[in-house]
KELUM-350728 format. One record per residue (C-alpha): residue in three letters; chain; x negated, y, z. Coordinates in Angstrom, 1 decimal, always signed. Example, Ala and Ser with C-alpha at 12.3 -4.5 7.8 and 13.67 -1.06 7.14 Angstrom:
BEGIN
   aa  ch      xx      yy      zz
  ala   A   -12.3    -4.5    +7.8
  ser   A   -13.7    -1.1    +7.1
//
This chain:
BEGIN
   aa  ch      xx      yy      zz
  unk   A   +69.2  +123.4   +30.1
  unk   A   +69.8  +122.3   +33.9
  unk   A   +72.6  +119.8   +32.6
  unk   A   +69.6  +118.0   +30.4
  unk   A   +66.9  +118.3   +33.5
  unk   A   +69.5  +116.8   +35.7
  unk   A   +70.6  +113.9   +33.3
  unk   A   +66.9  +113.4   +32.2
  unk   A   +66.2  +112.8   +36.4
  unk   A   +69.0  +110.5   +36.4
  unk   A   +67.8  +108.3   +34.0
  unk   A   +64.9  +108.3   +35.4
  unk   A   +66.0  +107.2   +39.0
  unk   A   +68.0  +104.7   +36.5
  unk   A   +64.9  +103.0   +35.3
  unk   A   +62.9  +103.5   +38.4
  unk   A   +60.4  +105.4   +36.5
  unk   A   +58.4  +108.5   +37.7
  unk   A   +57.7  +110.8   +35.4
  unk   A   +58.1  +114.5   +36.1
  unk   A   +59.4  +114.1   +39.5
  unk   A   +55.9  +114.5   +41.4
  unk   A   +56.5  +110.9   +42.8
  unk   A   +53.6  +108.2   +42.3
  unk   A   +55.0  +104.9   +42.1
  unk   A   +52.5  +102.1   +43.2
  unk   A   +53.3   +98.8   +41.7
  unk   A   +51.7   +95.2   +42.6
  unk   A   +50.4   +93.3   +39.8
  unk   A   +53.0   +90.8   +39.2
  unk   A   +55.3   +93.9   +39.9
  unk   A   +53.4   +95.7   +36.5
  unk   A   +53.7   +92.8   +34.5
  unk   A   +57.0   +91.9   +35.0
  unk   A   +57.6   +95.5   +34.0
  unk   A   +55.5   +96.2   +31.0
  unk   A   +55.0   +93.8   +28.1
  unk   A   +50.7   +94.8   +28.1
  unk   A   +48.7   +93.8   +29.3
  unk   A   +49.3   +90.1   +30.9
  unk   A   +48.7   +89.2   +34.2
  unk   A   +45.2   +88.2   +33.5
  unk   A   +43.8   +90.4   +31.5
  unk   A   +45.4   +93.2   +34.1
  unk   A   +43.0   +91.2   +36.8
  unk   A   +40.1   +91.2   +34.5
  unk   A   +40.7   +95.4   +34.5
  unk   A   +40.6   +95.3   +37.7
  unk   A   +37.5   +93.6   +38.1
  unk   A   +36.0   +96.0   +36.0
  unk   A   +37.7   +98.9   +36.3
  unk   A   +34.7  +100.9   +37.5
  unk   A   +32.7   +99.8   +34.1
  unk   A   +35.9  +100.7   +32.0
  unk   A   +36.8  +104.0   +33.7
  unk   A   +40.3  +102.6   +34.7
  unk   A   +39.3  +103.0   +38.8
  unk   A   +41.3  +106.5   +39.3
  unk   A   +44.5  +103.8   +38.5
  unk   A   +44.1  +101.4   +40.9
  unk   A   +44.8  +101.9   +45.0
  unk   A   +43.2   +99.7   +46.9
  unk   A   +44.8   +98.7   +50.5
  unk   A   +42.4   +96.1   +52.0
  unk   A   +42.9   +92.6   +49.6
  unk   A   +45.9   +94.1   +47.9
  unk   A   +45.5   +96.2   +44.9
  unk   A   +48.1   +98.5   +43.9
  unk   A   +48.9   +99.9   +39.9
  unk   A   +49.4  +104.0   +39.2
  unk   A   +51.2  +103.0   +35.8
  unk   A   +51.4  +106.3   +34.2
  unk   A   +47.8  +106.9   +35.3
  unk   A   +46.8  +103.5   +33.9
  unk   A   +48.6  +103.8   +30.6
  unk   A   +46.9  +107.7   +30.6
  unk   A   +43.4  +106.5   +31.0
  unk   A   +44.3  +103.6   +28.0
  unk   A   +45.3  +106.3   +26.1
  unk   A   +41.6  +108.3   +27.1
  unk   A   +39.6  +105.3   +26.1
  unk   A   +41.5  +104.4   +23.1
  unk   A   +41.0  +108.0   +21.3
  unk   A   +37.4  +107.7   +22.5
  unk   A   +37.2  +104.0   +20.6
  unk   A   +36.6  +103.4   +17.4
  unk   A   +38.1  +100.2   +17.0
  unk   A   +40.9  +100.9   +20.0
  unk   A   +40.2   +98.2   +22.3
  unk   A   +39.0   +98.7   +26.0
  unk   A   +35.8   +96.9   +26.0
  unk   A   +34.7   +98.1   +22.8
  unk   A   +34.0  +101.7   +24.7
  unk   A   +32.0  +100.4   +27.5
  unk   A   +27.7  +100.4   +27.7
  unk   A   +27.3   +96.5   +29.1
  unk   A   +24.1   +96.3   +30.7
  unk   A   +21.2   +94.4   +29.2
  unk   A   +20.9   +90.8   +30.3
  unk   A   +18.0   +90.1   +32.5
  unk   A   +15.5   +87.6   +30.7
  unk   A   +15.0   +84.5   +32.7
  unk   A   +11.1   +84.2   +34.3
  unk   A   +10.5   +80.9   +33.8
//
């Protein structure tokens, strides 16, 4: 049991993933991207953008003009919205607000 906890950690390390070893690993967005297949590089920035409409904020550290990427707590809050979607995308499970009618 020990021998597979250790070995499991050392892949781990291996991969430079953090999973059960209590360590957050912030990455930059080209860092994400270059890491992960999904999403691109634009649509990550369009998450951003509207990550307080999507309920994807709790992934994303801000540090002044750089923003920094929780990937397990991104892919774990896709995973949220996707059982909560019918059709499985992210902006399907978003309330858009009504556009304003022009007064003139």
């Amino acid at each position: 049991m020990i021998e597979t906890m250790e070995a499991e950690k050392a892949s781990l390390l291996r991969t430079g993933e953090s999973n059960n070893l209590g360590v957050v690993q912030l990455l930059t967005i080209k860092q994400f991207c270059s890491r992960f297949p999904w999403p691109s590089e634009s649509a990550m920035r369009s998450y951003i953008y509207r990550a307080k409409l999507l309920g994807l904020e709790e992934a994303f550290v801000r540090l002044r003009r750089r923003v920094l990427i929780d990937a397990n707590k991104f892919f774990e809050l896709v995973k949220q919205l996707n059982s909560r979607s019918n059709q499985g995308g992210l902006y399907e499970t978003t309330q858009y607000p009504e556009k304003r009618k022009n007064r003139f």
